[in-house]
C-alpha positions, 0 to 999 in steps of 0.5 A: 308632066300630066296635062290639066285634063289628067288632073282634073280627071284624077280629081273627078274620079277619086275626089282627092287631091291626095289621091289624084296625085297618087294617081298621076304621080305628083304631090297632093299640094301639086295638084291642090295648086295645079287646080287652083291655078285652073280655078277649078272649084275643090271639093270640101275638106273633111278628112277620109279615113284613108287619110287619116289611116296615111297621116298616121303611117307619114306622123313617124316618118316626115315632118309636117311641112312634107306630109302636108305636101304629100296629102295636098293639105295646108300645114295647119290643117296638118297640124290641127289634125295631128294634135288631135289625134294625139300624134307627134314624134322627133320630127316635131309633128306636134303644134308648135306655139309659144310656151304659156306662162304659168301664171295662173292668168293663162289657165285653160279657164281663164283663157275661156273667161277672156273668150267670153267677154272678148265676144261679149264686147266684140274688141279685138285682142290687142286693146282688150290685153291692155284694158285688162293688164294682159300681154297681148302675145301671152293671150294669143298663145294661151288661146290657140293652145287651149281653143285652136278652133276660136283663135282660128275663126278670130284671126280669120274674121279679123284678118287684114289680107287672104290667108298666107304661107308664112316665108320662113316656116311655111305655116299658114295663118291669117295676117292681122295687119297689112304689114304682116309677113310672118306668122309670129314675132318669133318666127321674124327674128328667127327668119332675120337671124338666120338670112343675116347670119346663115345666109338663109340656110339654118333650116338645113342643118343636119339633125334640126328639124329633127331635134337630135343632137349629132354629138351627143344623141339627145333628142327634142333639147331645148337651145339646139344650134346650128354649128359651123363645122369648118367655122363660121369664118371658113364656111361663107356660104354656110354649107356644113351646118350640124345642130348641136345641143348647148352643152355639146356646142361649148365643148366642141367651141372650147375644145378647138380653140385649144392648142392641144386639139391638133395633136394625137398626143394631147388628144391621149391625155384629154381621154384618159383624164375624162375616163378617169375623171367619170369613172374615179369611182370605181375603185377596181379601175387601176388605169386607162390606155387610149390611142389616137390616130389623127390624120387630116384629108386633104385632095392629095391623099383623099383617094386613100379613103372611102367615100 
């Protein structure tokens, strides 16, 4: 483990955290808080090309937790960056933020037009949403998709306490209350859903945070879910979670509810009539031959197989 003084020297000389920790072999954020914690004073945050050139080579293979991680940066400075530069990819690099009504009242324009009088009147969000017929959640989704950097400087003006990682997504933001936790309403519920039912595990299924469906394939499907593969009632610690899209989810929920899914006979029949349902058309296909082989692992004959 390197010493303060190693830190501190790596900084000195490269003038980066990203590079400071390359150099000592630790994360950019290690060394971001390892200096922090020292009350060393950091250097501005204005992106090197070689950076940026880093950040472009990590958009297609970590997530932007991981990235900001690896280049010492907070995570919407990350994500800032990315949208951009136009970067994003199956691994969710992209801002993620609530879905703007198309309503014609959370236009690019209009959304200029609220700005305008908001610092006009100097009133913050919320009583001016209800002077003027708006949703206050709408708003702030429609401005930090349409003026990322005004919502930033406006959250960060109005701001209750110092600016916070979010528990459950990491995201850091500007709380606009003292009783703030989370960055958003939806990131709350989701957090509470998923301590109370998941037992905080959700965020490790298999396949989530890059969006794919591990029966189908799709990717980036909307209403992807985290499937208990022993079942819920026989995997209390929620250690076997899949993300299933919801079409994949109801058949696999359907299916092993039936009796038929424990025999290979069964199974049989199941795949010839989907063949022959999908391809019916095909006037040449005179039939369809499926074998099923099905034998459940168990600690006596694990030893036969592979792992």
């Amino acid at each position: 483990m390197p010493t303060n003084e190693e830190i501190i020297d790596a900084y000195k000389s490269t003038g980066s955290v990203w590079k400071a920790g390359k150099k000592v072999g630790m994360a950019g954020q290690t060394v971001h808080e390892r200096l922090r914690s020292l009350g060393y004073k950091l250097n501005g945050s204005q992106w090197t090309q070689e950076e940026i050139e880093e950040l472009e080579r990590l958009a297609n293979q970590l997530t932007i937790a991981q990235i900001a991680n690896r280049l010492g940066r907070p995570y919407n400075g990350v994500a800032l960056k990315l949208s951009r530069l136009g970067l994003g990819n199956r691994y969710g690099n992209k801002q993620s933020r609530k879905k703007v009504k198309r309503n014609g009242l959370y236009t690019k324009a209009k959304v200029e037009h609220y700005i305008k009088e908001i610092d006009e009147q100097g009133v913050k969000l919320t009583p001016y949403s209800k002077q003027n017929s708006l949703e206050v959640e709408q708003l702030t989704a429609a401005i930090q998709t349409h003026n990322f950097e005004w919502w930033e400087e406006y959250a960060e003006r109005n701001a209750a306490k110092p600016k916070t990682a979010c528990p459950y997504c990491e995201t850091e933001f500007w709380p606009q209350s003292g009783k703030q936790i989370y960055c958003t309403r939806k990131c709350a519920n989701d957090a509470r859903t998923d301590y109370s039912y998941f037992g905080g595990k959700r965020r490790e299924t298999v396949g989530l945070q890059e969006g794919e469906c591990q029966l189908c394939g799709s990717i980036d499907v909307k209403g992807l879910s985290s499937h208990h593969v022993l079942g819920k009632e026989n995997d209390p610690n929620n250690d076997h979670l899949i993300a299933l899209c919801p079409g994949c989810h109801h058949i696999v929920t359907i299916v092993a509810g039936r009796r038929f899914a424990a025999t290979p006979e069964a199974w049989e029949v199941l795949i010839q009539l989907v063949i022959m349902r999908k391809h019916g058309a095909n006037k040449s296909m005179i039939g369809v031959f499926s074998s099923v082989d099905i034998e459940i692992i168990t600690e006596e004959n694990r030893e036969s197989y592979e792992w």
